[in-house]
N, C-alpha and C positions, 0 to 999 in steps of 0.2 A: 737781374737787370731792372732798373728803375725803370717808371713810365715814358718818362724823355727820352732816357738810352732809349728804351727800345720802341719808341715813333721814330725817333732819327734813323736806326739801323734799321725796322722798313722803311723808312722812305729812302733809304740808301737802296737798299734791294730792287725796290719798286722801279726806282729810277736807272738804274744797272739795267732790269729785265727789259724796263720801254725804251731803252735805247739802242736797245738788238735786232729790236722790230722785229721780234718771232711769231708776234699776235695771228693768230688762229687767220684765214681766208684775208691775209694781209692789211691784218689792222691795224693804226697806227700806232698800239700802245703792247704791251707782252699780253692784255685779254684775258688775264688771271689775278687774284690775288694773292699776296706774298703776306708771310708772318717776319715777326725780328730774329726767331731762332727756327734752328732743327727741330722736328716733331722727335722727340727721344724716345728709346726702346730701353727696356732693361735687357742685362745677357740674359734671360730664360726667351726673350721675345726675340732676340738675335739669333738663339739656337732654332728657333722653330724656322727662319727665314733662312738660315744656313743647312739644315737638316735637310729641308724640306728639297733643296737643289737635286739634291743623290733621287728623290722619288722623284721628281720631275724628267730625270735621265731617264728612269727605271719605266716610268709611264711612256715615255716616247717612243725608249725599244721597243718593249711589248706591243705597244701601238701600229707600230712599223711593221714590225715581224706579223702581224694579223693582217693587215693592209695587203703585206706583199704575196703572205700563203692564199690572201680571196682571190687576187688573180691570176694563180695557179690552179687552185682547189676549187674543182666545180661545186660543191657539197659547199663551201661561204661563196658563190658568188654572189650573194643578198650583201655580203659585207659589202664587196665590191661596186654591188650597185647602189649602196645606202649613201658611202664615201664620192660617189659619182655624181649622185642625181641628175641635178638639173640641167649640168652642162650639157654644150653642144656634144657629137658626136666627134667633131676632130680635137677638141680637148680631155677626151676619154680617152679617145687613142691614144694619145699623149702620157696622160696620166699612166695605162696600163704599161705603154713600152717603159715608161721610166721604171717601175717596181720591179718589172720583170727582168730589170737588165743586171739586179742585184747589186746596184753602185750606191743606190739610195743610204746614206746615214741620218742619224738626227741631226735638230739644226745647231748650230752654234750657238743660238741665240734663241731666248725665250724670253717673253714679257708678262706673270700669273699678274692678273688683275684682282686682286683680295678684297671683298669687301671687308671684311674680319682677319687678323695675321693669322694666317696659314690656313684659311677659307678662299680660296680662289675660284673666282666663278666663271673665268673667260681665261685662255692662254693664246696672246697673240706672237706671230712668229714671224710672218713677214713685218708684221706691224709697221709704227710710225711713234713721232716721240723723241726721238732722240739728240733733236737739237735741244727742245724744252728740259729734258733729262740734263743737256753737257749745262744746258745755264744755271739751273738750279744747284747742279752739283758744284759749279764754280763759284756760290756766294757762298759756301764755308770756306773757312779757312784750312783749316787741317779733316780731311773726311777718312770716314773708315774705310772707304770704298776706291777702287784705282780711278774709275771714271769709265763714261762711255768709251771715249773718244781713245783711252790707253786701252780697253777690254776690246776695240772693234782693230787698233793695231797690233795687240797678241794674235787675235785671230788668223789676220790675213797671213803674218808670220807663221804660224802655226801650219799653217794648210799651203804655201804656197814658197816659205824658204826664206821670205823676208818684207817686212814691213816693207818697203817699197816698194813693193809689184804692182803694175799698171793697176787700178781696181775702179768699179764702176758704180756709183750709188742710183738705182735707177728711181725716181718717182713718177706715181703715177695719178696725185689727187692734188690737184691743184692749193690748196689750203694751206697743207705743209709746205711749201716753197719756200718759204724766210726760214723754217725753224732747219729743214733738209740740209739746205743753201749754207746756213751756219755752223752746222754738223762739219762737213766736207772743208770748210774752211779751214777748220780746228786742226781737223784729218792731215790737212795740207800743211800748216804750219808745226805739225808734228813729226813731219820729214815723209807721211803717205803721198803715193800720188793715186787721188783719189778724184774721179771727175765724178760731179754730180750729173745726170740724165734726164730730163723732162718728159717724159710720155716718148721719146726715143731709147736707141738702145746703139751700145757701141757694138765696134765690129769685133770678131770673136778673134781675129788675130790683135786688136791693138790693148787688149787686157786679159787677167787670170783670175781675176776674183771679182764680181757680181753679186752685189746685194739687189735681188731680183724686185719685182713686182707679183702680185696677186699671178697666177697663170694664164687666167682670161686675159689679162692686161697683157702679160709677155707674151702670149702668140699673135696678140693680135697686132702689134710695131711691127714694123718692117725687121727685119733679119731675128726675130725672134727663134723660130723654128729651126734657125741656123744657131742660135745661140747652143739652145737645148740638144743638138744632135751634138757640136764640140764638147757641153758633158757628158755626152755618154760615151766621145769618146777621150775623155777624159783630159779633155786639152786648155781647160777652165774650170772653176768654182763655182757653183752657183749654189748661195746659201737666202734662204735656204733652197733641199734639194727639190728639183722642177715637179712636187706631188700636191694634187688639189687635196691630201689631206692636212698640210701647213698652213690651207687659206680660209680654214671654218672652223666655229667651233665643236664640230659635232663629235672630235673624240673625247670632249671631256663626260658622255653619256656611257662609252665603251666600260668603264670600270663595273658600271651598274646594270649591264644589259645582261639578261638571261641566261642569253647564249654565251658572253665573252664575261662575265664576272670571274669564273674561276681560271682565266689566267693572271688577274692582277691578283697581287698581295693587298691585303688590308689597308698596311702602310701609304702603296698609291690610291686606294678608294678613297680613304681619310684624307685627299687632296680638296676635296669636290665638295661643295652641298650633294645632295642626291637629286641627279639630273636623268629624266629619261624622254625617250621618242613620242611625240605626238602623233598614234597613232592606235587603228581602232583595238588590234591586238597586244599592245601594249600593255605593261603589267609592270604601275607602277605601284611600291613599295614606300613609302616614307617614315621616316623612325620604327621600323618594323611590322610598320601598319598598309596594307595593300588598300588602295583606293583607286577607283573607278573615274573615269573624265568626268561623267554626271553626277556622283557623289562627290566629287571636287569642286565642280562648277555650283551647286547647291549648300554650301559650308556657308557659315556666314562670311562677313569682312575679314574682320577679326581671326578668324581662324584660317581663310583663304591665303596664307601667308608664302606664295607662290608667285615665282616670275614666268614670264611664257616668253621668249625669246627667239628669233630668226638664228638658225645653224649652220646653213652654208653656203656657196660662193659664189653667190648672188650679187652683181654690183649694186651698189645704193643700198642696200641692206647689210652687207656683211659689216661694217665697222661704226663709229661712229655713235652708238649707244639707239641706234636707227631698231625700229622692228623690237623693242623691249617693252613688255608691258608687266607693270604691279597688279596682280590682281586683285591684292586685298584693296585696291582702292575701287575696283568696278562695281556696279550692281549686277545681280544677278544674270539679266538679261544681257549686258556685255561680255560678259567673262562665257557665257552660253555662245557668244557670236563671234569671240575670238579664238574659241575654241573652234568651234566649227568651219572657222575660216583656215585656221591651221589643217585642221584633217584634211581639208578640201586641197588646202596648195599642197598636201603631201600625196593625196590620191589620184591626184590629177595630172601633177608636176613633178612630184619627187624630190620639190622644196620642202626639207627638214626643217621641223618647229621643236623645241625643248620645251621642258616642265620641270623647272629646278627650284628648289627648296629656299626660300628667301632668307638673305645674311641681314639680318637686324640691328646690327652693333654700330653705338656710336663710338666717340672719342671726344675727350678735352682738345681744343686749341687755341691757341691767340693767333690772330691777323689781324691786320690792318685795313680799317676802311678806308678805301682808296678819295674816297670822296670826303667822308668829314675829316680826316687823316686823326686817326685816334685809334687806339689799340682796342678790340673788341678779344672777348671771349665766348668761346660755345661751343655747346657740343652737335656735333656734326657726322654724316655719316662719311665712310670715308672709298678709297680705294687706294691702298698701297701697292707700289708696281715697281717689284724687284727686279731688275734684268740679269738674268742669269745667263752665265757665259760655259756652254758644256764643250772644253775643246780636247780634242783626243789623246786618250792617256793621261788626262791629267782631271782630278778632283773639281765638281763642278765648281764655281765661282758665282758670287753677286759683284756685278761689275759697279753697279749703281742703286741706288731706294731713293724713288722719291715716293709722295704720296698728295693725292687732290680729296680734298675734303668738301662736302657741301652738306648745305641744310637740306633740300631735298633726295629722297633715295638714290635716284638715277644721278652717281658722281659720272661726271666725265668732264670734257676739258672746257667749261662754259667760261663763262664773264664774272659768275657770282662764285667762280671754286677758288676753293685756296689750296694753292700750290706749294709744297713744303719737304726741302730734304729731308730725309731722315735722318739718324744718327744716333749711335749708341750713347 
């Protein structure tokens, strides 16, 4: 594609995405930048993203199956209260009745956040996204991928007998409203009947399938706790299923941990940087090598090549790229006092802080500066975000890949990221 084609075909995109008005906290424009083309993969980079779905299954199970034996098995109830923390006390309860009722599966739906393809450092489940995901994947023309919008109506079919079942999208963060709003749209002109939700929640008799909110958020609507009793007795869907282990990140530490490393296979370890518990007894390991908080906090910059990150389902902190800190960029004295504040919100609180191994990988791309309107190039770091679709009895699926690229480490959905399907 020449330089012209392809300023024309971003500013075609450009123009397509700000006329959706999906812009992030309802801004007037899409609040991303667009390129002229697909970010291309070769098939060995396809396989690792297709591969990679069957571990993501495999990590969920075993996940799960731990989760559910701590509230049984007095001898893990540390797991139980690790997966717990913070929350109130009638949201544990909660939690606990769910696992114990033995109805619990994995979700349908996963979203690995990659800094590097097939280094994933975050797996969101309730997540958010998915309108941004159906637009982007609608300015290709022919994609490898079905789409959000056909992978969220195999599901409901899947679980419930037919894409038409009453079904309820509920949100709960004000920001995503346009991009939510346009999701459901899509939904709806695809023959779903899907009502979107604002910080409410429908009644358990007028729908079957619920794409839920965080759980602090679901009990605390009105008729929540009525939702959550009709799945257990099985009279609705709620995906994913009602366990505060879905709304944090802290199982992706489980593969690593001590105690639970020898139920996973290699295969799922090999998912993760190596990510472990900020905490005093903690025995973290990195490329083979054991390292102590205070010998980590004392490394130089340069070799400080460590994120420290908030892990669980804490509002305002759980999402959002909130609560993440680079340490190789702090001086010593910081990285000393974020450390310490971490141990502090875990001994105090039983707010979980991670220590994960930082993904350093950039990438070539072209975008568009939205402002001089000219085709730029550069390398960038990135975050590809495959949404994998695990529905029962059948081979896991990537429903959609986009990816947001930016010059600073911390990719998340800013003003200055570029936003880019991917494509074999």
């Amino acid at each position: 594609m020449n330089t012209v084609n392809a300023i024309n075909r971003a500013l075609e995109i450009r123009d397509y995405c700000n006329k959706l008005q999906l812009g992030y906290d309802r801004a007037p424009d899409c609040r991303f930048l667009v390129g002229p083309e697909p970010f291309k993969i070769s098939d060995d980079q396809l396989a690792v993203f297709v591969n990679q779905g069957e571990q993501f299954r495999a990590w969920f199970a075993i996940t799960l199956e731990l989760s559910t034996r701590a509230c049984r098995d007095h001898s893990m109830s540390w797991l139980a209260d690790l997966i717990e923390g913070e929350s109130p006390d009638h949201i544990k309860k909660v939690n606990r009745q769910v696992h114990l009722s033995g109805l619990l599966n994995i979700p349908l739906f996963a979203r690995p956040d990659m800094s590097a393809i097939g280094a994933s450092v975050e797996v969101q489940t309730p997540g958010s996204g998915w309108g941004y995901q159906t637009a982007i994947h609608n300015v290709v023309g022919k994609s490898r991928w079905t789409g959000p919008v056909n992978g969220f109506k195999r599901a409901v079919k899947a679980l419930t007998g037919s894409h038409s079942t009453p079904s309820a999208y509920v949100l709960y963060n004000d920001p995503h409203f346009p991009e939510v709003e346009y999701f459901c749209r899509l939904c709806g002109e695809a023959g779903m009947q899907l009502q979107m939700h604002f910080k409410t929640l429908p009644s358990a008799s007028e729908v079957k399938f619920v794409r839920r909110p965080p759980l602090e958020d679901l009990l605390s609507y009105k008729g929540g706790s009525e939702l959550v009793q009709s799945w257990l007795n099985g009279q609705l869907v709620l995906e994913p299923g009602p366990s505060l282990l879905f709304d944090q990140k802290l199982a992706i530490l489980f593969p690593f941990h001590p105690l639970l490393r020898e139920f996973y296979p290699d295969s799922v370890r090999q998912l993760f940087p190596e990510t472990y518990l900020v905490a005093r007894d903690s025995r973290l390991v990195f490329d083979g090598k054991p390292l102590s908080l205070d010998e980590l906090s004392n490394l130089s910059g340069s070799k400080r090549q460590f994120i420290l990150k908030y892990a669980g389902a804490k509002k305002g902190l759980r999402a959002g790229g909130k609560a993440v800190y680079n340490l190789s960029e702090r001086n010593h004295q910081k990285v000393q006092e974020l450390l310490a504040m971490a141990l502090q919100d875990w001994e105090s609180h039983r707010s979980p802080w991670l220590i994960q191994k930082r993904v350093r990988q950039k990438y070539p791309i072209v975008f568009l500066d939205h402002v001089a309107e000219e085709i730029r190039e550069a390398q960038y770091y990135a975050l590809f975000r495959p949404m994998c679709s695990f529905l029962p009895d059948e081979p896991s699926e990537i429903v959609a890949l986009t990816a947001l690229f930016r010059k600073d480490w911390k990719v998340h959905g800013s003003s200055d990221a570029v936003m880019l399907p991917v494509e074999v």
